[in-house]
C-alpha positions as CSV (number, residue, x, y, z in Angstrom):
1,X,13.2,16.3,-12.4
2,X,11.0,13.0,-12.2
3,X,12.2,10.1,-9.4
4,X,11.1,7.1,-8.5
5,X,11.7,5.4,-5.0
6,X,11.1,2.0,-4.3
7,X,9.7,1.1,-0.5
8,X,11.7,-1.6,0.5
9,X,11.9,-1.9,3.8
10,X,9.6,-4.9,4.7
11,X,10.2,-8.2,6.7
12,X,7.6,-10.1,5.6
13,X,6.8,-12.9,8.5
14,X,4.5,-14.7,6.7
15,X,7.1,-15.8,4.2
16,X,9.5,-17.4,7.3
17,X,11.6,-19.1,7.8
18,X,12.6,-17.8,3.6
19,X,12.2,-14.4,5.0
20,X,14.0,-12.8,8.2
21,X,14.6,-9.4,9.9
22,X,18.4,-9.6,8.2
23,X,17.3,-10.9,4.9
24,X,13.6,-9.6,3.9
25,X,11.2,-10.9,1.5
26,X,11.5,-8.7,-1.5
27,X,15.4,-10.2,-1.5
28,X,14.2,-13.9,-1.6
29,X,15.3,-14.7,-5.0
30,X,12.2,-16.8,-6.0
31,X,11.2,-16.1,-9.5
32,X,13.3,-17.6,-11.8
33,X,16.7,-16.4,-9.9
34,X,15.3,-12.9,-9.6
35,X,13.6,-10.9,-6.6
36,X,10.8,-8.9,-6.1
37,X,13.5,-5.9,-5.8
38,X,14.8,-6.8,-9.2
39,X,11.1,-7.6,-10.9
40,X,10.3,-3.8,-9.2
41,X,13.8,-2.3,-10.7
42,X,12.8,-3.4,-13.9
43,X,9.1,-2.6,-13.9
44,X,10.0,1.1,-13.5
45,X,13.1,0.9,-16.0
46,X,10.6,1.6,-18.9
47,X,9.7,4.9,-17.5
48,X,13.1,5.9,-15.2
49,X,16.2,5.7,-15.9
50,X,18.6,4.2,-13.3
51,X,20.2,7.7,-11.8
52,X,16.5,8.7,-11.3
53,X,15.6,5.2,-9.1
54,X,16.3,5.5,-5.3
55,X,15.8,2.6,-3.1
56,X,14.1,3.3,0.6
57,X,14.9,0.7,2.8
58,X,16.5,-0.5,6.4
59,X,19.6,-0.1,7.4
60,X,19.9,-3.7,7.9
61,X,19.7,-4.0,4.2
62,X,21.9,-1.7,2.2
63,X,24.3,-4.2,1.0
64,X,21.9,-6.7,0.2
65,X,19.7,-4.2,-2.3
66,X,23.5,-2.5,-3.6
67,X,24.2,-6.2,-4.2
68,X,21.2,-7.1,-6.4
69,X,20.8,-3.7,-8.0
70,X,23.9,-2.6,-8.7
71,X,22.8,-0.2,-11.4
72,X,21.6,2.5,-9.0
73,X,23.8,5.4,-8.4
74,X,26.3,5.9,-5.9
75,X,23.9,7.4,-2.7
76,X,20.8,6.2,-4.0
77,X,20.0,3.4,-1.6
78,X,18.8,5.6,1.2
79,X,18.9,3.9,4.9
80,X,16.4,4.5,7.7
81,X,17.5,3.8,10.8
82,X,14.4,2.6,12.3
83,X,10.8,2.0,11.1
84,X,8.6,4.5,11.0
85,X,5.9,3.6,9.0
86,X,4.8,4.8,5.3
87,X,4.7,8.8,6.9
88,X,8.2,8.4,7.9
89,X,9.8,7.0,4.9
90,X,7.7,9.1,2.2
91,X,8.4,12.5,4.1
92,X,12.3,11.1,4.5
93,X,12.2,10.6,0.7
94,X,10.5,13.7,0.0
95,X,13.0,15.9,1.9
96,X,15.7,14.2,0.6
97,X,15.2,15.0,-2.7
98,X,14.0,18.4,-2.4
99,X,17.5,19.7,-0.9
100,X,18.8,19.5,-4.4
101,X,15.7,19.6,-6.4
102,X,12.9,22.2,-5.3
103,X,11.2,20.9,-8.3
104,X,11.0,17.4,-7.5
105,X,8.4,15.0,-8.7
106,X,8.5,11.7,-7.0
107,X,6.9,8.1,-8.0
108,X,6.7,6.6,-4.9
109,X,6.3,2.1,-5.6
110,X,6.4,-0.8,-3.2
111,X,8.7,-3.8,-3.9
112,X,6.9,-6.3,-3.1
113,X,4.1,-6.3,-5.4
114,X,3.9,-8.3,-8.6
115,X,2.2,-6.2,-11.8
116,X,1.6,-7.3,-15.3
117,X,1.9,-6.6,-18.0
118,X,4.9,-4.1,-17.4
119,X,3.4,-1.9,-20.6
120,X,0.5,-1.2,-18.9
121,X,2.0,-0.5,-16.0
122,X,4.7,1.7,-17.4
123,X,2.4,3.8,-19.4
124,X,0.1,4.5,-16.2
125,X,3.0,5.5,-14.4
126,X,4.1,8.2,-17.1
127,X,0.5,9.4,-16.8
128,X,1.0,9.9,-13.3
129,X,3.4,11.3,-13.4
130,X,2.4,14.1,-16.5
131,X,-0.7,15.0,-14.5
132,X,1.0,16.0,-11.5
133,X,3.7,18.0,-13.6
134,X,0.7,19.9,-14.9
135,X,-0.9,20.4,-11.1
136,X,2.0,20.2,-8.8
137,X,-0.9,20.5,-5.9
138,X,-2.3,17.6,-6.6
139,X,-1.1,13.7,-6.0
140,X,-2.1,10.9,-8.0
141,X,-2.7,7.2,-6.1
142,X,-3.4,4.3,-8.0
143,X,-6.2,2.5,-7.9
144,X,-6.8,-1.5,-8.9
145,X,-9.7,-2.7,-10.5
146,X,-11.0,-5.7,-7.9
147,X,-11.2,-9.0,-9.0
148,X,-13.4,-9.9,-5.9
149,X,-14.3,-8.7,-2.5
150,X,-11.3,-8.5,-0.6
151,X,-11.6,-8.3,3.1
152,X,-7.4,-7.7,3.3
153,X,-7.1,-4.9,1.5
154,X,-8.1,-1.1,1.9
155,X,-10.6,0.8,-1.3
156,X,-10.5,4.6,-2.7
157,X,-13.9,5.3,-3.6
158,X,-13.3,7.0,-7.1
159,X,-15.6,10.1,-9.5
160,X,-15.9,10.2,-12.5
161,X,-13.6,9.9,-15.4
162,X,-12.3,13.2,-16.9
163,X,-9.6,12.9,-19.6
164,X,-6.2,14.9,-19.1
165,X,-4.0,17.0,-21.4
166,X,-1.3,14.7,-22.4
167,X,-2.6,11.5,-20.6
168,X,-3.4,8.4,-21.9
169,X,-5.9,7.3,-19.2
170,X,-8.4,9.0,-17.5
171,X,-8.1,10.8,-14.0
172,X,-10.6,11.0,-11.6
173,X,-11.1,12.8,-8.0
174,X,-10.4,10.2,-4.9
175,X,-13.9,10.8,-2.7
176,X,-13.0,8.5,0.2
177,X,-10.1,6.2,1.0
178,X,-11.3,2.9,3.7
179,X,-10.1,0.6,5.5
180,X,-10.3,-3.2,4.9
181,X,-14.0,-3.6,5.1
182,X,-16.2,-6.6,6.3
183,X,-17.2,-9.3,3.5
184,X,-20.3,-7.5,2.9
185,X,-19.0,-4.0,2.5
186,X,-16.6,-5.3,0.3
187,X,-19.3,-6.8,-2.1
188,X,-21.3,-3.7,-2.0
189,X,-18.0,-1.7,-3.5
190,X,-17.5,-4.4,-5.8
191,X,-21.2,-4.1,-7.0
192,X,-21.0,0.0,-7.0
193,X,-18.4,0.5,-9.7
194,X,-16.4,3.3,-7.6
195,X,-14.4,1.3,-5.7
196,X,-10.9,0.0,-6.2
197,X,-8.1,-1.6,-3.9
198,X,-5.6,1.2,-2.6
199,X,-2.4,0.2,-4.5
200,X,-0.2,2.2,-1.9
201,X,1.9,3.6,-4.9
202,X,1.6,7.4,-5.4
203,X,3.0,10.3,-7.8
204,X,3.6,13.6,-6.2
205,X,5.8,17.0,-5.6
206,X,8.2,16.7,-2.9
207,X,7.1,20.3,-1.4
208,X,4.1,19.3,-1.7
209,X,4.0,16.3,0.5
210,X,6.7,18.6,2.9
211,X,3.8,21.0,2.8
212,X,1.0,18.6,3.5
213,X,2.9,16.9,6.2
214,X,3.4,20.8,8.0
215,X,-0.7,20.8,7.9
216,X,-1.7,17.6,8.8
217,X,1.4,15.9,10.8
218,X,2.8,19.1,12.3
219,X,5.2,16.7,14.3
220,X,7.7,15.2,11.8
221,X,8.8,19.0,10.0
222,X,11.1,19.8,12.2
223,X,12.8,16.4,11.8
224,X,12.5,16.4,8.4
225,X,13.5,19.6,7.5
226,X,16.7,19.4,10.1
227,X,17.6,16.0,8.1
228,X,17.1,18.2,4.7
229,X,19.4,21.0,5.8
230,X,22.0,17.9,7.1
231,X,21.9,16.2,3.9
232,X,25.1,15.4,1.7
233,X,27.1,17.5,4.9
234,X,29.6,15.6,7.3
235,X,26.7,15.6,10.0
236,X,24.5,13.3,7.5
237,X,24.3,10.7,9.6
238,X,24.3,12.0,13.2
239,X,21.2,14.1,12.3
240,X,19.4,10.8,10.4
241,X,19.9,9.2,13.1
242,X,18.9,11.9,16.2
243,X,16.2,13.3,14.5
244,X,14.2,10.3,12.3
245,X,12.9,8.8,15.4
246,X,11.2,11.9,16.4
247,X,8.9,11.3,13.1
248,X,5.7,9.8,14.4
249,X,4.9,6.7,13.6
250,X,2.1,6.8,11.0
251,X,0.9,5.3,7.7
252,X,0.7,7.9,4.9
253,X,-2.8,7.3,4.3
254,X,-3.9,8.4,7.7
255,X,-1.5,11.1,8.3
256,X,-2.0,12.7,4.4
257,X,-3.6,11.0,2.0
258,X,-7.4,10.6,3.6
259,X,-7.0,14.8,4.7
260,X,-5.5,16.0,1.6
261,X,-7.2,18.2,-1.0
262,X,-6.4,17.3,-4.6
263,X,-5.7,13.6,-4.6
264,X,-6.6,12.0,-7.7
265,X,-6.5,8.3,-9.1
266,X,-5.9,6.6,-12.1
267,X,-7.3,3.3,-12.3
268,X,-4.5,0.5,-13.3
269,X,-6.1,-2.5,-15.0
270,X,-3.3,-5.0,-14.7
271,X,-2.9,-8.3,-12.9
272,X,-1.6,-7.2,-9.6
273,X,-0.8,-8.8,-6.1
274,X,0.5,-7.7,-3.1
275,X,3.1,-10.8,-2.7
276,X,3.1,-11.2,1.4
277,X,2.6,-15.0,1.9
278,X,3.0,-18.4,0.7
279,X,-0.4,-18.1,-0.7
280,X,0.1,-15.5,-2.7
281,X,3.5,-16.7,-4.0
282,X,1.6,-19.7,-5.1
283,X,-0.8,-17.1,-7.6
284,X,2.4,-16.5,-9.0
285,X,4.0,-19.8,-9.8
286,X,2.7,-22.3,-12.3
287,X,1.6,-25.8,-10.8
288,X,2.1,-29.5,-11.1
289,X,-0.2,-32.0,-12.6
290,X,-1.4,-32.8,-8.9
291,X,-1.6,-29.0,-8.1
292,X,1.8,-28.5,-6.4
293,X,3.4,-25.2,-6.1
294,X,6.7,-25.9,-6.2
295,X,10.5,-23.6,-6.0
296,X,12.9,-26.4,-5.4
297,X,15.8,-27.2,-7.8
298,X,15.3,-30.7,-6.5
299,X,12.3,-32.7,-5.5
300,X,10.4,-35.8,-5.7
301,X,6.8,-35.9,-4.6
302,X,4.7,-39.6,-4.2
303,X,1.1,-39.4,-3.9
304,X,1.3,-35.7,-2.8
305,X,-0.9,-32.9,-3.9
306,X,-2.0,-29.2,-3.5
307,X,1.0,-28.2,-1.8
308,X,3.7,-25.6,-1.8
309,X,7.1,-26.9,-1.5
310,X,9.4,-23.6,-1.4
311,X,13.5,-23.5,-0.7
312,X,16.1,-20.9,-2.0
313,X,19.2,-23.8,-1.2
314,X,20.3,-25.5,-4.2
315,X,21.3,-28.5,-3.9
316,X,18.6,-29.5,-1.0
317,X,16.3,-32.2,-2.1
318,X,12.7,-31.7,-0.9
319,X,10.8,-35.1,-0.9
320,X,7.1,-35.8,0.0
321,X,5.3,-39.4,-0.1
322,X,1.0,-39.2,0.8
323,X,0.8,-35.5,1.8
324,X,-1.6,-33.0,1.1
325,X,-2.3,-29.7,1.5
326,X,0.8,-28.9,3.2
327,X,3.3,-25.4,3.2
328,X,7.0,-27.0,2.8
329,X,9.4,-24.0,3.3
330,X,13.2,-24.9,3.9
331,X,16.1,-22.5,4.8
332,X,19.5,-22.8,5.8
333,X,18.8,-23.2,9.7
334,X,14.6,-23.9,9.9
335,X,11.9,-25.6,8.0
336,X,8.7,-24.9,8.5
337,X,5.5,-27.8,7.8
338,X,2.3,-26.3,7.9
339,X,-1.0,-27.0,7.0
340,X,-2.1,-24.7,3.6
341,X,-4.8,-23.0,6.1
342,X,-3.1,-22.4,9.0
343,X,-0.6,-20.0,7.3
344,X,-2.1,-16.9,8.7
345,X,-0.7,-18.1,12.3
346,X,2.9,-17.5,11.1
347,X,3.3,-13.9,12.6
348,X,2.3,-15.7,15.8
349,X,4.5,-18.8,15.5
350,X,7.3,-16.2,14.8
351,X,6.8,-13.8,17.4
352,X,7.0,-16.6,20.2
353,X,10.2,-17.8,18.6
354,X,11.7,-14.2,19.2
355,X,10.5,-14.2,22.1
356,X,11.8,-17.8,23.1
357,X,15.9,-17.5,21.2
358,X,16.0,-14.0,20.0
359,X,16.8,-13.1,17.2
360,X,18.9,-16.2,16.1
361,X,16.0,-17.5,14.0
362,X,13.5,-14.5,12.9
């Protein structure tokens, strides 16, 4: 049977004080009343149906993702008990389902990217998921088409085009996966044609990734297989928790993806952003007549411009007189007021307030 999981087990500092350890990013409800859960949800409802969506995330945050998806099965929000990075969670998923399904075919997404139109997206998805039903040793990535030179993100170097039985796009062999390049690199991939951003999203066999992982990440089988063979028993939880730290701690791309034989991409032509800061929220919502970004129920703004005025609460009035450039971001028990391009410093401003009170504002 075909799955889809959801990766949603992000913090997201660079969205603080909106965004916390107990109450993560993808959670903020900041589009229209919805989150970047639900928006995810519903991206994949066109191609899934809800007893084939499962939701990876923290243990911290089980209730909060039952709460605003409350279509998803009984068991299907699965909780790690510590962070492990992308190896960790994707072998965790893939072993999972595989106790109950040999045949398993797993979408893996991330929640907190934003893609348009959901069509495209929906029908690239299907393809994905087709070609890998017709080569179960083989994963599919997906890779965007750049808008510019991007320094943040990582690049799959693609081959050429061949069209698939039953596929609407074409698929083509990954030759290379790198890392965030410099700003020239960058423009030379722009300039080759072959390059496009790593979405992070993949479409593959859950023995195949188990067998992958035996190959190239010899360390986490024995926990993932002793977390298998535990699953859906009365020692579920006992062995989750004994024997998912033991995974090493390791993005999928380095552990699998850049080793693997058989990876293949389909390029997805869609608006797409990888929705990690204030700037980036701001690509998503319209602006004032003087350039404001603004998610505020109330407001009044005097002689202000180019900012981003951002609060979840209400009935709090945010009010601005002579100020420009400026990141206004209001919660319950911290505001923060930040210069537009000094953003990037939050991780810093948030890891000396841990280190300072705890855990009482992060």
């Amino acid at each position: 049977m075909d799955y889809a999981i959801i990766m949603a087990g992000g913090t997201g500092k660079r969205l603080w004080p909106l965004s916390r350890k107990n109450r993560p990013k993808q959670v903020l409800r900041l589009f229209e009343g919805r989150t970047l859960l639900r928006r995810c949800f519903e991206r994949l409802r066109p191609a899934f149906a809800p007893e084939q969506i499962f939701v990876l995330t923290n243990a911290a945050y089980v209730q909060t993702v039952s709460e605003d998806l409350p279509e998803l099965a009984e068991g299907h929000v699965i909780a790690e008990p510590a962070v492990r990075d992308t190896a960790g969670a994707i072998g965790l998923a893939s072993a999972i389902l595989s106790r109950h399904d040999p045949d398993a075919t797993l979408t893996v997404v991330t929640a907190d990217q934003v893609i348009e139109p959901l069509e495209t997206f929906a029908t690239v998805l299907r393809d994905g998921v087709t070609f890998v039903n017709h080569h179960p040793e083989s994963i599919i990535t997906f890779g965007i088409q750049p808008t510019f030179p991007s320094t943040q993100l990582g690049y799959i170097k693609l081959g050429s085009d061949q069209q698939e039985r039953d596929c609407t796009n074409p698929v083509c062999l990954v030759e290379a996966f790198r890392e965030k390049p410099d700003e020239a690199t960058a423009k030379d991939y722009i300039a080759s044609g072959q390059y496009c951003w790593n979405s992070g999203m993949f479409v593959f066999k859950a023995a195949t990734m188990i067998e992958h992982l035996r190959m190239f990440l010899p360390d986490s089988i024995e926990p993932l297989l002793m977390i298998r063979d535990a699953w859906g028993t009365p020692d579920q939880q006992r062995i989750l928790t004994e024997w998912f730290l033991r995974i090493p701690k390791i993005s999928i791309d380095f552990a699998v993806m850049e080793k693997a034989p058989h990876v293949h991409a389909i390029r997805l032509a869609c608006r797409w952003l990888d929705m990690g800061s204030f700037l980036s929220l701001a690509e998503m919502i319209r602006r004032d007549t003087d350039n404001n970004v603004i998610v505020a129920g109330f407001h009044k703004l005097l002689d202000s411009k180019d900012n981003i005025l951002v609060t979840e609460e209400d009935g709090h009035l945010i009010a601005l007189i002579g100020v420009q450039n400026m990141v206004v971001a209001h919660s319950k028990d911290a505001t923060l007021i930040c210069p537009i391009d000094q953003t990037q410093r939050l991780k810093e401003l948030v890891e000396t307030l841990e280190r300072q009170h705890g855990d009482r504002f992060v």
